[in-house]
N, C-alpha and C positions, 0 to 999 in steps of 0.2 A: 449264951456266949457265942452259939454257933452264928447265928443271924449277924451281931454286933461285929463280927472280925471281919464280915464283907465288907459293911458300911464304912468299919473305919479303912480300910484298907483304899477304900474307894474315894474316902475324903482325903485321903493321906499320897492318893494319886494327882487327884484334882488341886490340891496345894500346890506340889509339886510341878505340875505341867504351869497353874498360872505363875509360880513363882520363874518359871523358866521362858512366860509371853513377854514376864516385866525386864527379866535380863534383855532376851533380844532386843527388845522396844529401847532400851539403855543403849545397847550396842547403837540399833541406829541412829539414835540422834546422835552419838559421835558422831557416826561416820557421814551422816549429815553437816555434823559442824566440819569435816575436813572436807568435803566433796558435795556442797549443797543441790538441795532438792530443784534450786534456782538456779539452772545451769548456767555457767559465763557462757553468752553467745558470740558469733562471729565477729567481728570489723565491720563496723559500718551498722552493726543493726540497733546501735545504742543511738543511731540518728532518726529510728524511727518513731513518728509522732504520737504511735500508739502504744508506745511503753512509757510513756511520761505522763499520758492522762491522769488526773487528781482520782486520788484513788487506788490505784494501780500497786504501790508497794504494799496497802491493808488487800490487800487478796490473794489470795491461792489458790489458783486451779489445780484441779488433780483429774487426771484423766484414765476411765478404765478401757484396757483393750483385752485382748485376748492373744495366746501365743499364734495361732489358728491365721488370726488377722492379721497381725501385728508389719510385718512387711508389704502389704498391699496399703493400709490404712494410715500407718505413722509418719512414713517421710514425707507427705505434701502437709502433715501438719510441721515438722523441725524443719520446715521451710516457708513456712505463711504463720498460723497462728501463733505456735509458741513462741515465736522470734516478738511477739508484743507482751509476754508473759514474765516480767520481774522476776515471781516466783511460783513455780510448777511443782510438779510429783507426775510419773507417768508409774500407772500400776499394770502390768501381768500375771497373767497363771502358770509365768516361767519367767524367774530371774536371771537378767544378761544384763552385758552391755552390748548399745546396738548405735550401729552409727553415732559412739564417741556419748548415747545416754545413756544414764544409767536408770534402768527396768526393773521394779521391786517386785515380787515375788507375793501379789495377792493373796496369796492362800499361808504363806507361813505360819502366821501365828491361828491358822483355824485348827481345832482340837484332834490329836489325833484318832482319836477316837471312829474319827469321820474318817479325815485325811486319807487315812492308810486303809480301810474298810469298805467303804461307801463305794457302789461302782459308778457311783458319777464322776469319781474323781481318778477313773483309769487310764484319761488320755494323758492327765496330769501325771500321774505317777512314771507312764511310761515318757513324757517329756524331761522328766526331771532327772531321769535314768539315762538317756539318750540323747537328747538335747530337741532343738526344732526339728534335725534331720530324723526324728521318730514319727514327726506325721506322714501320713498318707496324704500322696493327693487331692482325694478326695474330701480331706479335713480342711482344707485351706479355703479361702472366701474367695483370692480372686483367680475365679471360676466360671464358665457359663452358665450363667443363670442364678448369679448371686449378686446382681447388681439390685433386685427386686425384695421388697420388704418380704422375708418366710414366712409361711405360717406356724401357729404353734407348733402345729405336729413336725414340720419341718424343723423347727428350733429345738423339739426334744431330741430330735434325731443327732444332731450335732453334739456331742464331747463338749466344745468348749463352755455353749449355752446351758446345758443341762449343768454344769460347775459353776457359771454365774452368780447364780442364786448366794453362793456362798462367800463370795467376794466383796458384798457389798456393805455389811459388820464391820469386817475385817478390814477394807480401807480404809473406813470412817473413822475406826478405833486406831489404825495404824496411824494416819493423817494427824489425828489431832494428837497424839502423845510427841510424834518427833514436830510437829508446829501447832504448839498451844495458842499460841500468842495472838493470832491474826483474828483481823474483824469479821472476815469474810471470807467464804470456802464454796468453791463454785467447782461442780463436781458432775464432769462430760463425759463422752464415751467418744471412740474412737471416730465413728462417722456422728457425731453431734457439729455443727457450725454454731460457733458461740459468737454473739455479734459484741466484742468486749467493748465496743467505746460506748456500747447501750447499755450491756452491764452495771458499769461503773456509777451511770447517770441515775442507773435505777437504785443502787444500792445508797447513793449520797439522798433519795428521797426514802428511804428506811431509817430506822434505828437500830443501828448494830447491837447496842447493849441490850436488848431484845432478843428473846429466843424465838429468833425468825428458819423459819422453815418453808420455800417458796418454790413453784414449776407447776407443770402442767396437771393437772389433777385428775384422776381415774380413781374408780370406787369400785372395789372388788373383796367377797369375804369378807365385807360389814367393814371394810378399812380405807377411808381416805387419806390417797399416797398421791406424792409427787414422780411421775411416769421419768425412770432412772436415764429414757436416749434422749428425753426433751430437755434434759439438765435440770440440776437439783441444787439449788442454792442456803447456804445456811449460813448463820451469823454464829461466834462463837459461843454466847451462851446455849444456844439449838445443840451444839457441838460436845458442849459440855455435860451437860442432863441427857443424852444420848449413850457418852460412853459412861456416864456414871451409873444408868440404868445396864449397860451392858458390861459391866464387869460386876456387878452387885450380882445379875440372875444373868450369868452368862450360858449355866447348864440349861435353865429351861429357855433361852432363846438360840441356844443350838439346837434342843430337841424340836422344837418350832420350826425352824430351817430346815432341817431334812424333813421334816413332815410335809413343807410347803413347796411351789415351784417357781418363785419370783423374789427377786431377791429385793426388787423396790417396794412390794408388799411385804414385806418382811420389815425392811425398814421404817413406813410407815407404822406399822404396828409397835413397834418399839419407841419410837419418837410419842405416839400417843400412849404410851402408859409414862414415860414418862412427862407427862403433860404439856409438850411439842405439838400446837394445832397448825396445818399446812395451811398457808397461805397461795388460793386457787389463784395462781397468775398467769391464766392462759387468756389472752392468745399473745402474750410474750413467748412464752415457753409454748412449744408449738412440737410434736412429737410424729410430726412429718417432715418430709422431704417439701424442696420450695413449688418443684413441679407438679406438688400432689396439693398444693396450698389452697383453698378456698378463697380467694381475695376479692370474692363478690360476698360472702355469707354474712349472716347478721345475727346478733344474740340481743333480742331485747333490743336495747342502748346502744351494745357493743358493736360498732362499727371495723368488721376483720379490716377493711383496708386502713384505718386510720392509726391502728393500735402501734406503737413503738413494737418492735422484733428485738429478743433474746438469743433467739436457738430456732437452730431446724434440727430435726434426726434422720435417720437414712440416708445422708449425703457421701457422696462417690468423690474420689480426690481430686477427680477434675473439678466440679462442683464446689469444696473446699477452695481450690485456689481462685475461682472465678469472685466464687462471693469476697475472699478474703481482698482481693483486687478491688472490688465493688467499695468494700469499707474504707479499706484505705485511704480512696479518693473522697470519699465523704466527711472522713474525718479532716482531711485538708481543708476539706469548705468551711468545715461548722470550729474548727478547732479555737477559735476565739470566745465564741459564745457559752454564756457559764448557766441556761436554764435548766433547772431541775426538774420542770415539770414534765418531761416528757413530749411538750409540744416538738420540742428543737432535735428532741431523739431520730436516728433511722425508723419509719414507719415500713410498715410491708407494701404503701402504697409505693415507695421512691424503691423498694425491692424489686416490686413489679415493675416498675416503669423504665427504671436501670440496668436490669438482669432478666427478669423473663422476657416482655414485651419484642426486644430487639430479636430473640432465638425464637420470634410466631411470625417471619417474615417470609420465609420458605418452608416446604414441605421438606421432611425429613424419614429416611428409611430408617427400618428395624425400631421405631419408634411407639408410643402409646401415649397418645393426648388425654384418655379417659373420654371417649367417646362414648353415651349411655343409649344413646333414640337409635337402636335398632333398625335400618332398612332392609332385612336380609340381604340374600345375592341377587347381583347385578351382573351385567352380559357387559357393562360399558369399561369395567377397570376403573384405576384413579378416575379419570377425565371425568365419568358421569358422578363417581361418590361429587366431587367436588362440584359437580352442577347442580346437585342434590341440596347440596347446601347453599349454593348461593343462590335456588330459585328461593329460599326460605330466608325471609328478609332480617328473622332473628338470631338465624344460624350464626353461631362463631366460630366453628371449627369442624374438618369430616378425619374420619379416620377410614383406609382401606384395608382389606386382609387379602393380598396376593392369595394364600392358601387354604382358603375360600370363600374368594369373590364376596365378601359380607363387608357390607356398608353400614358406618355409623358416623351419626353425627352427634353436636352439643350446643345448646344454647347459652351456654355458661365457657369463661376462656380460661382456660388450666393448660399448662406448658407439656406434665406428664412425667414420663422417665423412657430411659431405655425398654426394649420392649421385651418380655421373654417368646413371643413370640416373632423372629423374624422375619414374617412375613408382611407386619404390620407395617403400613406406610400412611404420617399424620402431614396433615396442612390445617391452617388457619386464615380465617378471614381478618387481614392483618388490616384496613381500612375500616371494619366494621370495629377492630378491638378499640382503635385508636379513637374513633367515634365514643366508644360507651367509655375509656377512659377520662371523653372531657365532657362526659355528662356525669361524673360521678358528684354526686354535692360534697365541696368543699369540708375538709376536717374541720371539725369545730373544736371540742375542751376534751377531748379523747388524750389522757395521760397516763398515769401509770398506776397500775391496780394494787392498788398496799394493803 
């Protein structure tokens, strides 16, 4: 009898707590039916041409951010992306409203058990207590030196990332209880750039009634998963077989989560037990930044330049609003033509040609081309890195380092990102790019990976 009064006491807790996931989960989708997830937007923004795209009401984007992030990251999206988005979800690891949206609270329905216990979840606890004004400083993203992808160790160091892992259940499950119904759940992160009129073209060459599970694919801990900043696309039956595996063994796939440190591999794992295989769609789904993009590389067949674009990851809001400006006007051109194959799609080549190419016309400080060929130091400053490269007739780009004198250049053309070191100054052989741009051989039947 001694042994049995834990166990039941323990089943009689866990009743309990789910019987009190499924009341909240109730609660919201009222409060959804009173104040939808699909914000009314502004005057004027119902004239834009990218919220009318065929398609476009079967989909839900849900987007995850962080409290940490959330003021550096969200407003150039409620002003470029979401304004093409029918119907949305923005999730946090601190429920607000913020600039007139309303911010769901990620983590509620994950078990207390964790919640209140687990010290990953301490910046949360004290946000929840306090509000945003409980971060530090030095919790916040937009900072020096966080324009640049972190390393692990770096990302364990941070509060919000280390609570990530657990966010990722918990939206899925959350998402589909209060919007069962949609065909389609396209599921980004705060610096993700979602190219949606590519989206939509890509999803009308799938079957939704398929338990489609699609994005960038990484293989880690024997588990093939779709990489959660490259964006993660799922059709509703994926959606379904997901939260029915995860309310059935919800204890052993929270004991799995704290055990693990990734919350898209965790995902992964679950979607394959319950019989969810990911469909590898890279290089749509692309889990870089555009300036970090390979638009010379090749796989096989796969032609990076030719492929239709999904998504970038690591993107800065400026960046955000440039590309979202980029699309716009493309959709203007093509907005008549109804092909599905992906020929007619945004390719990364009209990326490059549109958006990187024009910003390799001048050299730029505090920058980083990804320069690799090595000249160590030089006595001549810019002027010689750059003769360095253009006595090199294959040269496409040099980079200098004011703080110390170290020359490098690259045979391959990559735009780059802001630099963390400031002393870095990039140029390009913008004559030579334009040259290999119109030797590149013509796209041929390059469409969309299903």
């Amino acid at each position: 009898m001694s042994s049995t009064k834990p166990r039941l006491l323990f089943s009689l807790a866990r009743v309990a707590f789910v019987a009190f996931v499924g009341v909240f989960l109730l609660v919201q989708v009222i409060s959804h039916t009173k104040k939808p997830a699909s914000v009314d937007l502004e005057a004027g923004d119902e004239d834009l041409r990218c919220r009318h795209l065929p398609g476009a009401e079967d989909t839900l984007v849900v987007m995850r951010t962080g409290v940490n992030e959330l003021a550096h990251k969200l407003p150039v999206h409620l002003e470029t992306t979401l304004r093409c988005y029918p119907h949305y979800m923005i999730f946090s690891d601190h429920g607000e409203d913020f600039q007139g949206q309303q911010i769901i609270d990620s983590l509620s329905t994950v078990n207390p058990k964790y919640k209140e216990n687990a010290p990953e979840f301490e910046m949360y606890r004290r946000v929840r207590e306090g509000g945003r004004d409980a971060l530090g400083g030095e919790e916040l993203t937009n900072k020096a030196g966080m324009n640049r992808h972190p390393s692990d160790e770096a990302k364990l160091a941070m509060g919000g990332w280390r609570v990530d892992k657990w966010k990722f259940l918990a939206v899925w499950n959350h998402t589909y209880h209060v919007h069962p119904d949609k065909k389609w759940y396209m599921f980004v992160e705060a610096d993700t750039y979602l190219f949606w009129s590519n989206l939509l073209r890509y999803q009308q060459a799938l079957d939704h009634t398929k338990p489609i599970y699609a994005g960038a694919e990484m293989f880690f801990d024997w588990t093939s998963f779709a990489h959660g900043g490259g964006g993660i696309l799922m059709s509703n039956p994926a959606m379904k077989r997901l939260v029915d595996e995860f309310t059935v063994h919800a204890d052993e796939w929270d004991d799995f989560t704290d055990r693990h440190w990734a919350g898209d591999i965790v995902l992964g794992r679950v979607l394959n037990a319950a019989g969810v295989v990911l469909t590898p769609a890279w290089p749509h789904f692309h889990p870089h930044a555009p300036g970090n993009d390979t638009y010379y590389w090749a796989d096989d067949d796969r032609r990076f330049w030719c492929y239709p674009a999904l998504s970038y990851h690591h993107v800065n809001p400026e960046v955000v609003r440039e590309l979202w400006g980029v699309e716009q006007k493309y959709i203007a051109e093509k907005h008549r033509q109804r092909d599905h194959t992906g020929r007619d799609a945004m390719k990364r080549r009209e990326i490059f040609m549109r958006y990187i190419f024009p910003k390799m016309e001048h050299p730029t400080a505090h920058w980083d081309n990804s320069c690799y060929d090595d000249h160590g130091e030089i006595s001549g400053g810019r002027e010689e890195c750059m003769a360095i490269c253009e006595r090199n007739p294959i040269c496409m780009q040099w980079r200098y380092d004011d703080t110390t004198s170290k020359c490098s250049t690259n045979n391959e053309p990559k735009w780059g990102d802001a630099a963390p070191n400031m002393g870095f100054f990039s140029g390009w052989m913008h004559s030579r790019i334009r040259t290999w741009i119109d030797e590149q051989i013509p796209c041929g039947n390059e469409g969309w990976i299903l």
